[in-house]
N, C-alpha and C positions, 0 to 999 in steps of 0.2 A: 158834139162840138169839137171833140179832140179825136184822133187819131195816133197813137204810137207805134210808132217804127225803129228798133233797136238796128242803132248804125254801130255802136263800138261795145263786149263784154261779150258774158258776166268777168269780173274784175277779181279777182282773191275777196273781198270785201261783201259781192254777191252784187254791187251794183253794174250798172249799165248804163249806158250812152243812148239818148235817143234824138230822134227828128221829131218834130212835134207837128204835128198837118192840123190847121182850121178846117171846117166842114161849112162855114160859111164867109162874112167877112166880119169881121171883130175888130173892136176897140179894146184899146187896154183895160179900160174900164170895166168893160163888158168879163175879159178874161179874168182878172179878181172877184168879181161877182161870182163865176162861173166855180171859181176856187171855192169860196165862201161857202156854195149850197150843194156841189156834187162833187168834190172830195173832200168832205169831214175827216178821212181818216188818213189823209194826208199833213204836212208838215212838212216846211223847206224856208227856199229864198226864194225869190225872184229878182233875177238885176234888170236891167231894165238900164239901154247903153241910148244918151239921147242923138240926136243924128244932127250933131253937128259936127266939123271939120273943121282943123285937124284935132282939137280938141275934147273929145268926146266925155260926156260928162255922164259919171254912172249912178245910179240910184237904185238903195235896195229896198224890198218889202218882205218883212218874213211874216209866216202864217201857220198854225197849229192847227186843226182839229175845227177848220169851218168860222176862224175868227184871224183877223190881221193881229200878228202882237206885237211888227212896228211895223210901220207905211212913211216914206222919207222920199215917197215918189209924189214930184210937184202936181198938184190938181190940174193942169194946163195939158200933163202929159196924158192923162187918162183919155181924155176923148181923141188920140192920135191913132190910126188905125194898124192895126198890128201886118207884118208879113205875110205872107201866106204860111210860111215854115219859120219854128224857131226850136232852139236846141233844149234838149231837159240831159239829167244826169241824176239817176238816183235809186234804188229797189226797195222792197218791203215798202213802208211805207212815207219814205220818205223823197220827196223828189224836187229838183232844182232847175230853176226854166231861167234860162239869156236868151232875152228880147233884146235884137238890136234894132230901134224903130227906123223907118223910112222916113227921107224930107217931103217924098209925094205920096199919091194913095198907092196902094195894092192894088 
């Protein structure tokens, strides 16, 4: 379902930059599920930038080990459908995805 592609690093820190590629079309929803059952051994944020203009309203979700341990992302946004590419930032086992969602589909 994901694809990584290192755009910027490794960094003194050991992290890296990347492009995030879907492998097919996805909902946000879909991609926290996705989080939840096939990186357990991951740990981060997700912001998550709503698509409105000029004000753009951000919402985060952090997540450990296959469990949300907060979610502050409105229920209405999860069934929005994600870009094709979104950015992550993060190595070993930790990593960090900005979603900036679309006012139309992908």
């Amino acid at each position: 379902m994901l694809i990584f592609q290192k755009s910027a690093g490794p960094y003194g820190d050991a992290t890296s930059d990347y492009r995030v590629y879907f492998t097919r079309k996805t909902t946000l929803g879909e991609f926290i599920d996705y989080l939840k059952k096939h990186r357990k051994n991951e740990w981060g944020c997700v912001t998550v930038v709503e698509p409105c203009i000029p004000n753009r309203k951000k919402f985060k979700l952090l997540y450990s080990c296959g469990k949300l341990t907060e979610d502050r992302i409105p229920e209405y946004l999860k069934d929005m459908p994600l870009p094709r590419k979104i950015k992550a930032s993060g190595g070993w086992s930790r990593m960090d995805y900005i979603i900036i969602l679309n006012k139309k589909k992908d």
